[in-house]
C-alpha positions as CSV (number, residue, x, y, z in Angstrom):
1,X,79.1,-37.4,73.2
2,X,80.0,-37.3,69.8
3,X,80.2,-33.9,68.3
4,X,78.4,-34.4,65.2
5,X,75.3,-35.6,67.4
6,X,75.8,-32.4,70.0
7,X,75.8,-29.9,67.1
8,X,72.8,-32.5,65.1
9,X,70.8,-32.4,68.5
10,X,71.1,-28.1,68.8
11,X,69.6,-27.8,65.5
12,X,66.9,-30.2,65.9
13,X,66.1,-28.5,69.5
14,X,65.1,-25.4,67.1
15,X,62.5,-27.8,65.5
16,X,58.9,-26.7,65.9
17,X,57.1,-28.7,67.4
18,X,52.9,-28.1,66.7
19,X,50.5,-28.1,69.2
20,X,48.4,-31.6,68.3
21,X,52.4,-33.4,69.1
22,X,52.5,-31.4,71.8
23,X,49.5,-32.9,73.7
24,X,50.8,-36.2,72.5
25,X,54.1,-35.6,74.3
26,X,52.7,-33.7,77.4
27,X,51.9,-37.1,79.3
28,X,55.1,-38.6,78.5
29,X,57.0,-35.4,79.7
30,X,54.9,-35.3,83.1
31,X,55.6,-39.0,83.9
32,X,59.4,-38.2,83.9
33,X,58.9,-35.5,85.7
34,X,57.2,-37.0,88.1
35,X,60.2,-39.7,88.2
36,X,63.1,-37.0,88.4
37,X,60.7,-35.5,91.7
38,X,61.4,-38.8,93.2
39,X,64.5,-39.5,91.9
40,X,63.7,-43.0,90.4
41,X,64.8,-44.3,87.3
42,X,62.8,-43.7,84.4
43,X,62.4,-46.7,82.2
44,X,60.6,-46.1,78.7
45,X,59.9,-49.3,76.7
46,X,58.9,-47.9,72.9
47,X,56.6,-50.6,71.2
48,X,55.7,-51.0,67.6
49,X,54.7,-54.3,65.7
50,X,58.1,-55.3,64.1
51,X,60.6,-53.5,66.6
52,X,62.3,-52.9,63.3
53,X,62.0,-49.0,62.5
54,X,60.2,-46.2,64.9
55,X,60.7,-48.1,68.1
56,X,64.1,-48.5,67.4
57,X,64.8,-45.1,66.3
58,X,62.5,-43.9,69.1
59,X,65.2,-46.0,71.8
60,X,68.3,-44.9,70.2
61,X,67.2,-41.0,70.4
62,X,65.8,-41.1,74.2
63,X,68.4,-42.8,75.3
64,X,71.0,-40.0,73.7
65,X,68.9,-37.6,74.2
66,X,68.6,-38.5,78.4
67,X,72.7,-38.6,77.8
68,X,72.7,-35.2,76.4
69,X,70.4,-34.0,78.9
70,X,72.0,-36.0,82.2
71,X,68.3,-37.2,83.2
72,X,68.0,-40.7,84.7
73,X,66.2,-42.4,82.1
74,X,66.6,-46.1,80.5
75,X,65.6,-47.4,77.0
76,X,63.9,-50.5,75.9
77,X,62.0,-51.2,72.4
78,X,60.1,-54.5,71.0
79,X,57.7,-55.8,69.0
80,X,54.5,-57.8,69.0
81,X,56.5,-59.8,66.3
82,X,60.3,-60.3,65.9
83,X,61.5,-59.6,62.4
84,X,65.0,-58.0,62.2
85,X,66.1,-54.2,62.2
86,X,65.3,-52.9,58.6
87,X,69.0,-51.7,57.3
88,X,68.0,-48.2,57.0
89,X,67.6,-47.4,60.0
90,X,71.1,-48.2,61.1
91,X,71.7,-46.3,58.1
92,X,69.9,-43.1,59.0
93,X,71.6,-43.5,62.7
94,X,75.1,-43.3,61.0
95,X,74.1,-40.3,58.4
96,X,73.1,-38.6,61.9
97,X,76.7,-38.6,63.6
98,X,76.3,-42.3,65.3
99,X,78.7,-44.7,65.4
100,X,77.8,-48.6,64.2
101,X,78.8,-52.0,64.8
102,X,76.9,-55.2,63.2
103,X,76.8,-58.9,64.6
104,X,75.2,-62.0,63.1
105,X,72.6,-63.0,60.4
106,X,68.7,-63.3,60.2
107,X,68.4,-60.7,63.4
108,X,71.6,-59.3,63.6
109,X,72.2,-57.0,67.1
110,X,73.6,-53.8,66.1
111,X,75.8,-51.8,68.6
112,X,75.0,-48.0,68.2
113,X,77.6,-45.9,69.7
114,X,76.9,-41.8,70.8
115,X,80.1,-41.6,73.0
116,X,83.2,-43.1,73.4
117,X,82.6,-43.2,77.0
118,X,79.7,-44.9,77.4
119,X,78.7,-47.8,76.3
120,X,76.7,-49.1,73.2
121,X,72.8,-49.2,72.7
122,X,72.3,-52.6,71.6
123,X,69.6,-53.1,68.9
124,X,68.0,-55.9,67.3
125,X,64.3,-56.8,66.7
126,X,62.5,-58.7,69.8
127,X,59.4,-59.1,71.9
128,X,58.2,-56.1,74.0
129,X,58.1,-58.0,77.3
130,X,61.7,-59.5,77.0
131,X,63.4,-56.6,78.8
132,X,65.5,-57.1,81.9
133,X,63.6,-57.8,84.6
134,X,65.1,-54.7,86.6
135,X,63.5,-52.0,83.5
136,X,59.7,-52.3,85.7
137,X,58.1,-51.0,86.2
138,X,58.1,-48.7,82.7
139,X,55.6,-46.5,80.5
140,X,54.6,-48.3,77.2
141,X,55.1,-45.6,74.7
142,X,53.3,-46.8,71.8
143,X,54.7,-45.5,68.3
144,X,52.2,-47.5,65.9
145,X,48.6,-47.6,66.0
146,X,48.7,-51.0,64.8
147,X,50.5,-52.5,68.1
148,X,48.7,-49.7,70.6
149,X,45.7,-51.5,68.9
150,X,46.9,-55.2,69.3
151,X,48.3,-54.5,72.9
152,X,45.2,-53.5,75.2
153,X,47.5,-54.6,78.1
154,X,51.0,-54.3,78.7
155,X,52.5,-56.1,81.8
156,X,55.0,-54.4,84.0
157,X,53.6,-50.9,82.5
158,X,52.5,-48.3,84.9
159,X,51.7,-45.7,82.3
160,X,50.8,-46.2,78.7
161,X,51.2,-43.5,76.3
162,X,50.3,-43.6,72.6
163,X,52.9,-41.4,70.1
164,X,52.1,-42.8,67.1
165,X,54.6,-42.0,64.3
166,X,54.2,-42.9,60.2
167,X,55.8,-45.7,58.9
168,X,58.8,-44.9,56.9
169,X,58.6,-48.5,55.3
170,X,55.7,-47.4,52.9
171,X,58.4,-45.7,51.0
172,X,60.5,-48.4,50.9
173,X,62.2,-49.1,47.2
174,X,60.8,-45.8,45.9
175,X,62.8,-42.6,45.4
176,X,61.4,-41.2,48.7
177,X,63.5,-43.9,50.8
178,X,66.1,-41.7,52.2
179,X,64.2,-38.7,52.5
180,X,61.5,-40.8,54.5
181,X,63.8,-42.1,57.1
182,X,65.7,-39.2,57.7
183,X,62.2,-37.5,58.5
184,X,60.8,-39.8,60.8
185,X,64.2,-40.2,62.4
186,X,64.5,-36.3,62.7
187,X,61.0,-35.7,63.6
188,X,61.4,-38.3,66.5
189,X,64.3,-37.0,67.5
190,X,63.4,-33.4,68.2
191,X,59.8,-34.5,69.5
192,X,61.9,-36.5,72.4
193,X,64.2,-33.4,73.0
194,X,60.9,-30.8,73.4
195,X,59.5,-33.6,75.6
196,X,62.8,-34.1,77.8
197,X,63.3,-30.2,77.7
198,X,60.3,-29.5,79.4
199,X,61.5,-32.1,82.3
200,X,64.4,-30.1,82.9
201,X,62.9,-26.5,82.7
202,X,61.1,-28.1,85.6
203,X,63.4,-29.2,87.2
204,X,64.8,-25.6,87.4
């Protein structure tokens, strides 16, 4: 892993984490838990409406964060709508010590690196039901309240969990931009580590 992200992730560990997120996280944390018992595969499939800021942040951290960690997890993220990854969010990823590569046009897949030795978390806006068919079953982690609202059923999900996050978008073209990405990217960020911590203090 990179060594900006190791020393990135060490400081956001320290983040606190208060007690109303907590109870938000505990059922995610207890589900991978229960996985690593039975050593199965963890698959988490993040859902927001245009897979296009929080999911995708929310796949790009668990899935470094399960690296950093060596739990058996696997990403996924969609939407209830394809738009296209909004370009601050690959930009936030890169201020945080990830690496970036960008293919095509009107949805373009972006390749976000955390290693050189593993390979790339490909991200690009689509439905939530169009991962591999090998990622069920999965637990629906829902990161708006606008698609936990518009999804009452998820197929292929064996446990839904709602994390809702704010939308950094509302600050988009206003001076607030940066500052309102890097937060939600930071405060996702450490919320998965407190939530995959507590998996392996169990496991210990």
């Amino acid at each position: 892993m990179f060594p900006e992200l190791i020393d990135n992730i060490a400081k956001l560990r320290q983040t606190p984490i208060p007690e109303h997120r907590k109870s938000l996280l505990a059922p995610l944390s207890t589900w991978l838990s229960l996985k690593s018992e039975r050593s199965e595969t963890a698959n988490l499939n993040f859902i927001c409406t245009h897979n296009s800021r929080r999911s995708q942040l929310a796949q790009v951290w668990a899935q470094t964060v399960a690296h950093y960690f060596h739990l058996d997890i696997r990403c996924f993220s969609g939407g209830t709508e394809v738009t296209a990854l909004h370009p601050k969010i690959a930009e936030t990823l890169k201020q945080a010590g990830f690496k970036i590569e960008v293919a095509g046009n009107s949805n373009p897949v972006y390749s976000i690196y955390y290693s050189n030795d593993v390979a790339p978390i490909p991200i690009y806006s689509k439905l939530f039901d169009q991962q591999p068919t090998d990622y069920k079953p999965f637990a629906s982690i829902m990161t708006c309240t606008t698609a936990d609202q518009n999804c009452p059923y998820v197929a292929g999900s064996e446990k839904r969990i709602a994390l809702p996050y704010n939308d950094p978008g509302q600050y988009d073209h206003t001076l607030k931009q940066s500052a309102a990405y890097k937060a939600c990217s930071e405060q996702i960020a450490s919320e998965l580590i407190y939530a995959f911590a507590q998996v392996i203090q169990k496991k210990s």
